[in-house]
C-alpha positions as YAML, in Angstrom:
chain: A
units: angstrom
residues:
- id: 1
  name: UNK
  ca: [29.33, -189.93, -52.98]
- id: 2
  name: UNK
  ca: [28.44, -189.60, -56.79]
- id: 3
  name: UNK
  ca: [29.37, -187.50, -59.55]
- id: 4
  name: UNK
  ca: [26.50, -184.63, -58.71]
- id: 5
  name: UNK
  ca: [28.01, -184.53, -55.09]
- id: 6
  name: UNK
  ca: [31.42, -184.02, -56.62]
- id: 7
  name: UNK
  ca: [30.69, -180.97, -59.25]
- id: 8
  name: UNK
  ca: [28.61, -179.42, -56.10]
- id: 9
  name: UNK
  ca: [31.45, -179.41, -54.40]
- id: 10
  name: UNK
  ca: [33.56, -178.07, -57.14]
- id: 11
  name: UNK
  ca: [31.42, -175.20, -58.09]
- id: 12
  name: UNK
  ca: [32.89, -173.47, -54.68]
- id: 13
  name: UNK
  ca: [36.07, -173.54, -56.71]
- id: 14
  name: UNK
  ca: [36.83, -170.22, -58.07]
- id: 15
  name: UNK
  ca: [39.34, -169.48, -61.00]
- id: 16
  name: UNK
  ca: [41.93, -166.99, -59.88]
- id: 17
  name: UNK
  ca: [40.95, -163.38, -59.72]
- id: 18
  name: UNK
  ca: [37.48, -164.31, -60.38]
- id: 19
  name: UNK
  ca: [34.79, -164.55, -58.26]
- id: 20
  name: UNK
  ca: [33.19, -167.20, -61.26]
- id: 21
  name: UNK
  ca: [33.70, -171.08, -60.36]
- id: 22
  name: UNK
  ca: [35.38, -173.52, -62.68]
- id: 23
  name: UNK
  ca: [32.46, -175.23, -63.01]
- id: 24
  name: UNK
  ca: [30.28, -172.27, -64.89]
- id: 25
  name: UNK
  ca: [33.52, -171.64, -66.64]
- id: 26
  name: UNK
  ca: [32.90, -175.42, -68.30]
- id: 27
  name: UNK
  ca: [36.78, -176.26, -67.10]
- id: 28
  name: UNK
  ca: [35.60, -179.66, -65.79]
- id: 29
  name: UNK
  ca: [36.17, -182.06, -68.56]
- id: 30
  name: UNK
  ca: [35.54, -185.04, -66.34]
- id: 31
  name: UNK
  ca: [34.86, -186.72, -63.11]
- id: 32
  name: UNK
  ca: [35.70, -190.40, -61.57]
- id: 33
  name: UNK
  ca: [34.96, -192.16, -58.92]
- id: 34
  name: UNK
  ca: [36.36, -195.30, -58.09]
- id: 35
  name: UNK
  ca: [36.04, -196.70, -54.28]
- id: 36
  name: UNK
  ca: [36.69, -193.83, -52.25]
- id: 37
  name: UNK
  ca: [38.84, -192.12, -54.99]
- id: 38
  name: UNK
  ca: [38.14, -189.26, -56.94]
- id: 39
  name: UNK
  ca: [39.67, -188.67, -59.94]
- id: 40
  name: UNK
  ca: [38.99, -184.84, -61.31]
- id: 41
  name: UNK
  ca: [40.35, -183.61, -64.87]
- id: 42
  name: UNK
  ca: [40.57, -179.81, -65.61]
- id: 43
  name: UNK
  ca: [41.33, -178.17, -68.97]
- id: 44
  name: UNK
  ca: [42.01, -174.67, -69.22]
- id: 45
  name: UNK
  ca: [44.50, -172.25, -71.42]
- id: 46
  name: UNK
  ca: [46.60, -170.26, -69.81]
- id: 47
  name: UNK
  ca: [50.31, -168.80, -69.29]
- id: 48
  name: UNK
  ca: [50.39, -168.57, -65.71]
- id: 49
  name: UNK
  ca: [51.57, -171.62, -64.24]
- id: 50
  name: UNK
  ca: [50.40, -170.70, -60.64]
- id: 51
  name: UNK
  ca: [47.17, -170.96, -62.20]
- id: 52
  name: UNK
  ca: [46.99, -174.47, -62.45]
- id: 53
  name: UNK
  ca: [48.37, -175.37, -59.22]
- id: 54
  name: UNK
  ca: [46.23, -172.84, -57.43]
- id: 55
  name: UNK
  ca: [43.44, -174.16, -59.13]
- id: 56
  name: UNK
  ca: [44.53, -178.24, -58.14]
- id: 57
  name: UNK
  ca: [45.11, -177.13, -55.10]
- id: 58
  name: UNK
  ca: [41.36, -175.46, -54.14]
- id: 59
  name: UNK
  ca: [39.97, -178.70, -55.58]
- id: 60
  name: UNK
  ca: [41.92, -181.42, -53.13]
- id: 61
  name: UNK
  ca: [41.28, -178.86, -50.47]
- id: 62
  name: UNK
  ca: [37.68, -179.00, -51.48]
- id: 63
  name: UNK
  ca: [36.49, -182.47, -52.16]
- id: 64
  name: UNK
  ca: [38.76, -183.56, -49.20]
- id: 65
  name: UNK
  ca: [36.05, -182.33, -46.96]
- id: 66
  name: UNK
  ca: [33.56, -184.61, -48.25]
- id: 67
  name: UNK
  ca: [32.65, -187.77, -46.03]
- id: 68
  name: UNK
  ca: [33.82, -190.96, -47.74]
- id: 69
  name: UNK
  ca: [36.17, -189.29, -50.03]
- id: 70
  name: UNK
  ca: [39.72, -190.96, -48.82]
- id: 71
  name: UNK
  ca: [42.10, -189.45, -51.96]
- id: 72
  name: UNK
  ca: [41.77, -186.88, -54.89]
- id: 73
  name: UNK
  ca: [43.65, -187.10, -57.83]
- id: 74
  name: UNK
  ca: [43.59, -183.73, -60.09]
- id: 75
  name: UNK
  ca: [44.72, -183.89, -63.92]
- id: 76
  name: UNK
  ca: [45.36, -180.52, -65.47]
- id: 77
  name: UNK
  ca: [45.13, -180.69, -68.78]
- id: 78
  name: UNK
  ca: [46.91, -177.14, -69.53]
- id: 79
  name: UNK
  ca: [47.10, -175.15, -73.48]
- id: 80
  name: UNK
  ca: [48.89, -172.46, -74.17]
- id: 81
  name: UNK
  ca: [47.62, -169.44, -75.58]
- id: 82
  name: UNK
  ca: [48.19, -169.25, -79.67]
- id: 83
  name: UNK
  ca: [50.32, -166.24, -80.61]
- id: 84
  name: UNK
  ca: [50.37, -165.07, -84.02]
- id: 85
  name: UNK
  ca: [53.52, -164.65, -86.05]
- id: 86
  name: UNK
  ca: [56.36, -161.98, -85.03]
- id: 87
  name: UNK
  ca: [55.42, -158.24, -87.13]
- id: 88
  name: UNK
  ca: [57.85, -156.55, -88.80]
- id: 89
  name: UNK
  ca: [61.18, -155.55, -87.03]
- id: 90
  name: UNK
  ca: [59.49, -156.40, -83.45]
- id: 91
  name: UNK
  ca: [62.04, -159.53, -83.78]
- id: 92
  name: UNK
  ca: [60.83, -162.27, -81.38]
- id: 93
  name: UNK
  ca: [58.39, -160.35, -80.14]
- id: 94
  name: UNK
  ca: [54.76, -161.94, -80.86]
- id: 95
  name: UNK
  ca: [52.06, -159.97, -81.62]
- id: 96
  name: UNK
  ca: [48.12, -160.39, -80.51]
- id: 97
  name: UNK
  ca: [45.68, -162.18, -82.94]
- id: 98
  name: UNK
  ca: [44.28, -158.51, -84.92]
- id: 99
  name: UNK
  ca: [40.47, -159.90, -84.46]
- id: 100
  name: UNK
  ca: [40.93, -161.06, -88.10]
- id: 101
  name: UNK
  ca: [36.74, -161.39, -88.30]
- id: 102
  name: UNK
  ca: [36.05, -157.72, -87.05]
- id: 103
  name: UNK
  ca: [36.20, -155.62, -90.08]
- id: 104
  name: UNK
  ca: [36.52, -152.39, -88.11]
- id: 105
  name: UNK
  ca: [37.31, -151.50, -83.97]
- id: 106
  name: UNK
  ca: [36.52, -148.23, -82.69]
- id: 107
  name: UNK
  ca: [37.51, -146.89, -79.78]
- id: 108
  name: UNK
  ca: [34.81, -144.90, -77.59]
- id: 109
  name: UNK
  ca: [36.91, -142.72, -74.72]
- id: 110
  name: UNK
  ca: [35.90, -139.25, -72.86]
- id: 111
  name: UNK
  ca: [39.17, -138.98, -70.50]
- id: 112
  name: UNK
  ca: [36.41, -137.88, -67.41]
- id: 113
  name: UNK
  ca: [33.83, -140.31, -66.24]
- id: 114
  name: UNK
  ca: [30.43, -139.28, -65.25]
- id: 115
  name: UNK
  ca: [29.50, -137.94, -69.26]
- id: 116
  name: UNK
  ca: [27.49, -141.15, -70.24]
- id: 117
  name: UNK
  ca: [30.23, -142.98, -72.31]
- id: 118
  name: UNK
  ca: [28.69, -146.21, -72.14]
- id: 119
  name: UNK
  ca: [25.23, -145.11, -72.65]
- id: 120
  name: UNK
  ca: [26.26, -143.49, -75.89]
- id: 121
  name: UNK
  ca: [28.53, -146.65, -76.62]
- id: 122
  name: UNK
  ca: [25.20, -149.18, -76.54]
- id: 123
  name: UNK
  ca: [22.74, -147.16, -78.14]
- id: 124
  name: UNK
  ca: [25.02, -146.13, -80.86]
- id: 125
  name: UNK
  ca: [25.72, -149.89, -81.05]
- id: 126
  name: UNK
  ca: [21.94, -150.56, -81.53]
- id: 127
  name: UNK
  ca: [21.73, -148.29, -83.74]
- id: 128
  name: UNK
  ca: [24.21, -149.34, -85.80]
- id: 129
  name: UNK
  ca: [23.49, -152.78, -85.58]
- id: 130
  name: UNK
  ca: [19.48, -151.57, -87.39]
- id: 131
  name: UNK
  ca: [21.29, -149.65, -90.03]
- id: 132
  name: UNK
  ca: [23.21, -152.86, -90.81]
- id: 133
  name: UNK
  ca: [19.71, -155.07, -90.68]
- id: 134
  name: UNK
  ca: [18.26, -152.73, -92.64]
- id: 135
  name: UNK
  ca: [20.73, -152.74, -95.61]
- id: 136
  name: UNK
  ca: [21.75, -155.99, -96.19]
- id: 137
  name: UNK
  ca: [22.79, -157.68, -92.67]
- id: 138
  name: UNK
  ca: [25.79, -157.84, -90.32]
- id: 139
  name: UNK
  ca: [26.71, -157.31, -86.98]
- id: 140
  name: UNK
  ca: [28.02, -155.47, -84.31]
- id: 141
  name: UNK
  ca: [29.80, -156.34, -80.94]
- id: 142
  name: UNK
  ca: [30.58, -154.05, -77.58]
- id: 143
  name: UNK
  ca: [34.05, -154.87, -75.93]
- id: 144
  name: UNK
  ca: [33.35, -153.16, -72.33]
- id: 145
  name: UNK
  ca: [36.87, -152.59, -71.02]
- id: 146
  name: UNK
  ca: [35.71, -150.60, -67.68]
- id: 147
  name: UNK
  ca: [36.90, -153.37, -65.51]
- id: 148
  name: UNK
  ca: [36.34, -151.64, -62.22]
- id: 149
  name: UNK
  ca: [33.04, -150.52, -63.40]
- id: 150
  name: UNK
  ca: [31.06, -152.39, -66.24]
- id: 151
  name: UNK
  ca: [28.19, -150.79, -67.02]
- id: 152
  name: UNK
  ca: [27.37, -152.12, -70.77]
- id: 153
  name: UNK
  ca: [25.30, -155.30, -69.42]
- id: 154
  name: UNK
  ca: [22.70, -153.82, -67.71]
- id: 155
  name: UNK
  ca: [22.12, -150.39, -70.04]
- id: 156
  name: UNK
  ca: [22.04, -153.50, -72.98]
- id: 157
  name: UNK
  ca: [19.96, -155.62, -71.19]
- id: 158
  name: UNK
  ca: [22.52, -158.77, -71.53]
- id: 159
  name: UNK
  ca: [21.92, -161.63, -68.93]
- id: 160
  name: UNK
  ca: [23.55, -164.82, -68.03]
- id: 161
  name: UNK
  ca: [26.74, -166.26, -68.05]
- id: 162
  name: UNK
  ca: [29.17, -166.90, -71.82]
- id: 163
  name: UNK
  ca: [29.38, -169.79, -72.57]
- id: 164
  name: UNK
  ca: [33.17, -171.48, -73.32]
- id: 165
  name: UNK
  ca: [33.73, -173.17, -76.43]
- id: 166
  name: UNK
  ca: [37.02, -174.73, -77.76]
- id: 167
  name: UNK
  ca: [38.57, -172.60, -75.20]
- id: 168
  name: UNK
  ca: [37.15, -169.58, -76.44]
- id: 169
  name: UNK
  ca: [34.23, -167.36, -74.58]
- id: 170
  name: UNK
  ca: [31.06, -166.90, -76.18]
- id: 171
  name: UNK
  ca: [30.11, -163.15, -76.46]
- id: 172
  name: UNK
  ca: [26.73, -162.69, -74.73]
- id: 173
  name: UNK
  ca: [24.19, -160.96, -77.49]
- id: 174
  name: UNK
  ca: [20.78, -158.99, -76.61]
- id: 175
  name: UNK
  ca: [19.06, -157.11, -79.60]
- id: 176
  name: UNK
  ca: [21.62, -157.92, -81.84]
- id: 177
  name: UNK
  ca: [24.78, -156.77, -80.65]
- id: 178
  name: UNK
  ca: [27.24, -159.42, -79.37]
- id: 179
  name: UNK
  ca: [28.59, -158.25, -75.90]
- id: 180
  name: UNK
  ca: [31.98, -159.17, -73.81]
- id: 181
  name: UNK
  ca: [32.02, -157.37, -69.98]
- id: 182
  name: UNK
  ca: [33.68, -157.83, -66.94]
- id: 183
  name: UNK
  ca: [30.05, -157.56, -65.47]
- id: 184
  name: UNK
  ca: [29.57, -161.06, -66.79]
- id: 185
  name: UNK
  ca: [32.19, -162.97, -65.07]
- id: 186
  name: UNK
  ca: [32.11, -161.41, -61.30]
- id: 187
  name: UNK
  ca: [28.65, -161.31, -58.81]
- id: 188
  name: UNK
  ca: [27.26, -158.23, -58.65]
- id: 189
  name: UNK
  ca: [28.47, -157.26, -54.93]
- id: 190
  name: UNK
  ca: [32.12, -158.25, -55.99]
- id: 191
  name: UNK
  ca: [34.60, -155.72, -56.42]
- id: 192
  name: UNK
  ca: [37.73, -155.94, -58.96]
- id: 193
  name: UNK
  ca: [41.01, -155.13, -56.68]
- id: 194
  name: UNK
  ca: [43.51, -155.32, -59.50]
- id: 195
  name: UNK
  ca: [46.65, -153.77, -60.28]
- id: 196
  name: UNK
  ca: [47.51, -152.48, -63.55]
- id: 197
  name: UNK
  ca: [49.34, -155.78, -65.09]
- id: 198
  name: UNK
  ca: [45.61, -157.81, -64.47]
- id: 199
  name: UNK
  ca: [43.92, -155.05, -66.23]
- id: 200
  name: UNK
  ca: [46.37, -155.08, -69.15]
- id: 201
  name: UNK
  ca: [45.96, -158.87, -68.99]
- id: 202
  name: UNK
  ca: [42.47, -159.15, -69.08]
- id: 203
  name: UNK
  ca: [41.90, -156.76, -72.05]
- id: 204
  name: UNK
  ca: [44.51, -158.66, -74.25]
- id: 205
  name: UNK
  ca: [42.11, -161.89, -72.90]
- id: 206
  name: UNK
  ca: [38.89, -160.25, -74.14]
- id: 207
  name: UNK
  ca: [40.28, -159.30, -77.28]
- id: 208
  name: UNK
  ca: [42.20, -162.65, -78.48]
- id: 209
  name: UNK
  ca: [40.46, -165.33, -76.27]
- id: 210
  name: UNK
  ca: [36.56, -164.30, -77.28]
- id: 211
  name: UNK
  ca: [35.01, -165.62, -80.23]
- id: 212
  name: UNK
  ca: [33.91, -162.49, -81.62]
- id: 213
  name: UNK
  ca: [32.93, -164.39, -85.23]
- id: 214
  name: UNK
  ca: [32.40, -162.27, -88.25]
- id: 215
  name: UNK
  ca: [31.75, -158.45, -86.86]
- id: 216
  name: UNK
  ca: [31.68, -155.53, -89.19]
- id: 217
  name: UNK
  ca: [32.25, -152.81, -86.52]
- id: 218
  name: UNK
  ca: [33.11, -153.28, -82.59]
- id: 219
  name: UNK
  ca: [32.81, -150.48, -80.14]
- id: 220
  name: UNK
  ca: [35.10, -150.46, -77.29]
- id: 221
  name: UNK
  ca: [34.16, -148.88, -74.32]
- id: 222
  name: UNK
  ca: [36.87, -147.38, -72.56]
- id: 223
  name: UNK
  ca: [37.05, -146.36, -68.92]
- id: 224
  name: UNK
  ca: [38.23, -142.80, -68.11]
- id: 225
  name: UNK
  ca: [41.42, -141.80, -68.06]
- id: 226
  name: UNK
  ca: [45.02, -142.56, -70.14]
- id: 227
  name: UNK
  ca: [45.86, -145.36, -67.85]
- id: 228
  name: UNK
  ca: [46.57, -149.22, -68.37]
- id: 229
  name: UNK
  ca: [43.47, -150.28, -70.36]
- id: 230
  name: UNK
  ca: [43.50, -147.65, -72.63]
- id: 231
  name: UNK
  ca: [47.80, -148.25, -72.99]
- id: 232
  name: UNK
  ca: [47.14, -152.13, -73.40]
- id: 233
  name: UNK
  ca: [44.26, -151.77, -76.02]
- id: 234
  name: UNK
  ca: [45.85, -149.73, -78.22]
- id: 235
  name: UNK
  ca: [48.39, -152.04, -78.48]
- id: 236
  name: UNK
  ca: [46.97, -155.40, -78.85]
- id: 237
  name: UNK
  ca: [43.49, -153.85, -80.87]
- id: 238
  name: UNK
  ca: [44.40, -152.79, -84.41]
- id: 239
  name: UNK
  ca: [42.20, -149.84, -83.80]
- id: 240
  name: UNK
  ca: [40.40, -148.26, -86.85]
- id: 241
  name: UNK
  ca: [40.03, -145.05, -84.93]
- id: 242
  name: UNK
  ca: [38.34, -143.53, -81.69]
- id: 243
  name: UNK
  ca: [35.37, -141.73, -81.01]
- id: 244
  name: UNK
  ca: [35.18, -138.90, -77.72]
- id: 245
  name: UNK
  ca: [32.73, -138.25, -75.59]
- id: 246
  name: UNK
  ca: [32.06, -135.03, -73.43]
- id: 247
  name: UNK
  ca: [29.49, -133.08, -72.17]
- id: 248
  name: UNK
  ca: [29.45, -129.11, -72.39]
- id: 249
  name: UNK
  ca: [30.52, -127.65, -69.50]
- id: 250
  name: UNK
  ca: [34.67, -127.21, -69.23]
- id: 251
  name: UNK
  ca: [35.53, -129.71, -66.35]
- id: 252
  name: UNK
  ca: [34.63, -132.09, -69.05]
- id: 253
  name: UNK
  ca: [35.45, -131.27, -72.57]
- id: 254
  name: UNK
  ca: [39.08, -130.07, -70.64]
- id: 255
  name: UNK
  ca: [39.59, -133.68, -69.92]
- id: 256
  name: UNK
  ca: [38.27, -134.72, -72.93]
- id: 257
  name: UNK
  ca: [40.59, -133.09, -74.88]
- id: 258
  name: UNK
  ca: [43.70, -134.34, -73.02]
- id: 259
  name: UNK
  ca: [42.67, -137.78, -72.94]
- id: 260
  name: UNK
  ca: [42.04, -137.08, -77.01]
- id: 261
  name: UNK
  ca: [45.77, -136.46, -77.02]
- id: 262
  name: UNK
  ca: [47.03, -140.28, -76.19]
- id: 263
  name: UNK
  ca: [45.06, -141.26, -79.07]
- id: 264
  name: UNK
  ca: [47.00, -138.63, -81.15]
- id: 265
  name: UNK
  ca: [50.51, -140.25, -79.48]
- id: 266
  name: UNK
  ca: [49.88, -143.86, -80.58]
- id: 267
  name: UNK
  ca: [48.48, -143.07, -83.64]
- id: 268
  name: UNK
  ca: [44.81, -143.81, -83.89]
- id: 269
  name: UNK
  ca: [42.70, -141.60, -85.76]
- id: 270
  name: UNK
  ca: [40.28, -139.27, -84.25]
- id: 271
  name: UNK
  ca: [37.08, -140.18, -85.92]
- id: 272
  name: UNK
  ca: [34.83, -137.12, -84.12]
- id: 273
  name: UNK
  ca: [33.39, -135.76, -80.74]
- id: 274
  name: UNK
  ca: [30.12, -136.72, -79.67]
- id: 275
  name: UNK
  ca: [28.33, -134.21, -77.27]
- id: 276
  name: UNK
  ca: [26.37, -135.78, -74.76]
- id: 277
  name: UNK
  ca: [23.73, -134.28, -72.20]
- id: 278
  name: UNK
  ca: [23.74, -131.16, -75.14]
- id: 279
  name: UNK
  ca: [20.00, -129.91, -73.87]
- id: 280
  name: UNK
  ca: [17.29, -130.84, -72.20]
- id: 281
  name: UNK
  ca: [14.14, -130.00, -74.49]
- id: 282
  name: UNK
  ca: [10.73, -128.93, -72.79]
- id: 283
  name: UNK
  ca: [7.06, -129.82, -73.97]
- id: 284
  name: UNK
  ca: [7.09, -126.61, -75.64]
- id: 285
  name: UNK
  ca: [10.35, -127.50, -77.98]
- id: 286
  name: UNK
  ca: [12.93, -124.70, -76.27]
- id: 287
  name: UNK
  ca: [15.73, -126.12, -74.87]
- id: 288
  name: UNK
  ca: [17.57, -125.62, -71.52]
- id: 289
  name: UNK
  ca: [21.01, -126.11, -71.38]
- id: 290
  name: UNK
  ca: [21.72, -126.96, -67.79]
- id: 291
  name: UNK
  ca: [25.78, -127.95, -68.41]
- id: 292
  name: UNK
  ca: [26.50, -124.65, -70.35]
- id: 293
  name: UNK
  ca: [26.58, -124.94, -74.15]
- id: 294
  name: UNK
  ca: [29.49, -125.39, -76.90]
- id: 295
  name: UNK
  ca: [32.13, -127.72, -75.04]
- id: 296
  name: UNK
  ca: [31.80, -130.39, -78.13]
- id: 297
  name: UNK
  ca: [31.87, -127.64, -80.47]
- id: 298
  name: UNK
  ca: [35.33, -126.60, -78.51]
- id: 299
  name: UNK
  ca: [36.44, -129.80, -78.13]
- id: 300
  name: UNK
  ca: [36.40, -130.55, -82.23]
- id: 301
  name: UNK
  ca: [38.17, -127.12, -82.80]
- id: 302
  name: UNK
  ca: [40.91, -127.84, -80.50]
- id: 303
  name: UNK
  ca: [41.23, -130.92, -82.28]
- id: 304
  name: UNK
  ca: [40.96, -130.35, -85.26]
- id: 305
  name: UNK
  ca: [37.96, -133.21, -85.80]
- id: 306
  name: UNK
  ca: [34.31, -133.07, -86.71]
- id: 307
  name: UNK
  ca: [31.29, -132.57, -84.11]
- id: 308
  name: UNK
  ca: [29.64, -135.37, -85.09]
- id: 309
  name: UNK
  ca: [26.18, -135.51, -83.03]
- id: 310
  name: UNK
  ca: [24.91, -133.54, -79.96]
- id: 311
  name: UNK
  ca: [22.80, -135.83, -77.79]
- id: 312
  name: UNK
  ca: [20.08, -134.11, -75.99]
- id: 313
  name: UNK
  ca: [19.28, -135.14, -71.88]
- id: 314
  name: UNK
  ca: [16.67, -137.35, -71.98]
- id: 315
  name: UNK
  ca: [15.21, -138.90, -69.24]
- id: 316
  name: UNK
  ca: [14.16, -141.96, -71.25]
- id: 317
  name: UNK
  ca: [17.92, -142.22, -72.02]
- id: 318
  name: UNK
  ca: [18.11, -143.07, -68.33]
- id: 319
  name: UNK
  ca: [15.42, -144.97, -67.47]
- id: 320
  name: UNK
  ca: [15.92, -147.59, -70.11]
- id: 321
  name: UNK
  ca: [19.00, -147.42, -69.59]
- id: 322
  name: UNK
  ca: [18.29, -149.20, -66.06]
- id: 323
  name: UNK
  ca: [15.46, -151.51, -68.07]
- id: 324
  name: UNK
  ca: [18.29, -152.59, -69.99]
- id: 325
  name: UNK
  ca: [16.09, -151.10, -73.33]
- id: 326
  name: UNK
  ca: [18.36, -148.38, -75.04]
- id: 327
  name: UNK
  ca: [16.56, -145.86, -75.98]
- id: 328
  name: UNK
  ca: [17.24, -146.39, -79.87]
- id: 329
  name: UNK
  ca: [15.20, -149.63, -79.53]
- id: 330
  name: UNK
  ca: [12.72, -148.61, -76.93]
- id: 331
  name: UNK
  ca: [11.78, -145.01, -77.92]
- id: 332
  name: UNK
  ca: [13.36, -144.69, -81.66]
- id: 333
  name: UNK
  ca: [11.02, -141.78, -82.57]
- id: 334
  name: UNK
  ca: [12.59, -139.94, -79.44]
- id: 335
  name: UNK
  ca: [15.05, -136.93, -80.68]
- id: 336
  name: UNK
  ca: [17.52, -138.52, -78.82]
- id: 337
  name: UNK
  ca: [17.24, -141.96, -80.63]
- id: 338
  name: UNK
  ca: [16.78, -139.77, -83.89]
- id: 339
  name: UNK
  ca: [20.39, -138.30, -82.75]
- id: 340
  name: UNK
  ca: [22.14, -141.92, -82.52]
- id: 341
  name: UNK
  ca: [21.02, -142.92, -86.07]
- id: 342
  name: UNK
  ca: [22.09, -140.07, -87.24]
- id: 343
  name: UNK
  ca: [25.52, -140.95, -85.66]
- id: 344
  name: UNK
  ca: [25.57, -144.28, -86.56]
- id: 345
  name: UNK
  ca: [24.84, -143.02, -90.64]
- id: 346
  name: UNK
  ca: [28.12, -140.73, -90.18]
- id: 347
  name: UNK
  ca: [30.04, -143.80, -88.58]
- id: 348
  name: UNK
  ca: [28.65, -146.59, -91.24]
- id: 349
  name: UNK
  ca: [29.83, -143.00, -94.33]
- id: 350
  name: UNK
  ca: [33.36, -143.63, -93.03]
- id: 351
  name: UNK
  ca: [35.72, -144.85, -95.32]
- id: 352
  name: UNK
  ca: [38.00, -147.06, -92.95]
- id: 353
  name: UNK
  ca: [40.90, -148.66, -94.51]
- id: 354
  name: UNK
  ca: [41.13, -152.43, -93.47]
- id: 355
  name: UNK
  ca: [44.35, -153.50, -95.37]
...
């Protein structure tokens, strides 16, 4: 029995709701062995106190099983989680770290799934993250709040595992943009069974126990819908405004606009519509529009917001999409890619107020 044998051993331990081991997670501060005995200290932050004990209790299940191994001692070493002052008339009521570092957070929702919301979230990051390079420097993040169905990592091409430093997680970053998912901290073939108060929980996680650094704009990928995520974001992200997506045909810009409307309740500007799948263009330059034609342009009436880009069908959109090479890095002299710098110019022209 040595120390290897022991963290083996431990790395069957999962943390609670994850199917991630503590071990990856880097909450094994130290191991002992003395004799027979094993002495095993964890530090994590958390609220929960039946995370702790579950988590105690795995490991003495766990390293009981191993031949020699006569007692296990577990030390939790547990921190709370740092809440920020009280606001304004909320009395005792703390409020969420605002991501002091990110200089702007937009939201990007469509109400309907199935219209390529996270597609146009990472290449528009992409692209914004060039325009940045190219005058002057800076950086953008993606906060991918589908938690049943996180997408962002593959279309972005963003492997491995964050790291956890000083009890903060380390954004994973490919091409440039820094990148937080759901996709990074469960296996591939393991589904997330959660109830709404774990999906509120999680999102108020990824937005005040990441170390998103300095970021000048961070997209937020929504999942469909008005539900819990999109409830619990808008009130722990100090959001600088919200971008939808839809496609043309009705059953889509319908939703589109309704799920616009929540935005419009908790008071978070409506930067725009962005009209994805608009055409697909032959060899010959006419265009075929297989969903029907002028749902964005509806959407922004109904709304009373700008159209601010019409994305045509591309199947390179797709395809590196499952390379993990967005086509505004890939292809950028594709009209598509042409399309998402010209969105990211209107997005970088907006004069967001950060007081």
């Amino acid at each position: 029995m040595n120390p290897e044998t022991i963290q083996a051993q431990l790395k069957t331990v999962k943390y609670p709701g994850f199917s991630r081991d503590i071990v990856s997670f880097g909450l094994v501060r130290d191991i002992q062995i003395k004799d027979a005995n094993v002495h095993v200290t964890v530090e994590l932050t958390t609220a929960d106190p039946s995370i702790p004990e579950k988590i105690a209790a795995d490991i003495k299940a766990t390293l009981g099983e191993i031949e020699g191994c006569d007692a296990v001692e577990v030390q939790m070493e547990v921190n709370a989680p740092k809440q920020t002052a009280p606001s304004k008339g909320q009395g005792n009521v703390p409020t969420p770290n605002p991501l002091a570092g990110v200089k702007t957070c937009i939201a990007i929702a469509s109400g309907k799934g199935g219209v390529g919301k996270s597609s146009v979230t990472v290449n528009l990051a992409c692209a914004l993250q060039k325009h940045i390079d190219q005058n002057g420097g800076g950086r953008v993040g993606i906060l991918d709040c589908d938690i049943y169905g996180p997408s962002v990592p593959l279309m972005l091409g963003a492997n491995g595992r964050p790291e956890l430093r000083n009890n903060k997680i380390i954004p994973v970053e490919n091409f440039g943009v820094s990148t937080m998912s759901m996709g990074f901290l469960v296996d591939d073939e393991t589904p997330v069974v959660w109830r709404g108060p774990m999906i509120m929980k999680t999102i108020q996680q990824f937005a005040q126990d990441v170390d998103w650094g300095e970021l000048d704009i961070l997209l937020i990928d929504l999942p469909p819908g008005t539900g819990d995520a999109q409830l619990s974001l808008t009130q722990t992200i100090p959001l600088n405004g919200a971008l939808i997506v839809t496609t043309p045909q009705a059953a889509a810009h319908n939703v589109a606009r309704r799920g616009a409307r929540m935005f419009e309740k908790v008071k978070v500007p409506l930067l725009g519509v962005v009209e994805n799948m608009s055409y697909l263009e032959a060899a010959d330059g006419s265009r075929q529009e297989l969903f029907g034609s002028g749902g964005g342009e509806a959407t922004a009436r109904q709304l009373g917001i700008p159209l601010l880009a019409q994305i045509p069908l591309d199947p390179e959109l797709r395809i590196g999409g499952d390379r993990g090479i967005p086509i505004t890095v890939g292809s950028p002299d594709s009209n598509a890619a042409k399309a998402f710098e010209a969105l990211a110019g209107q997005v970088i022209d907006m004069n967001f107020n950060h007081d």
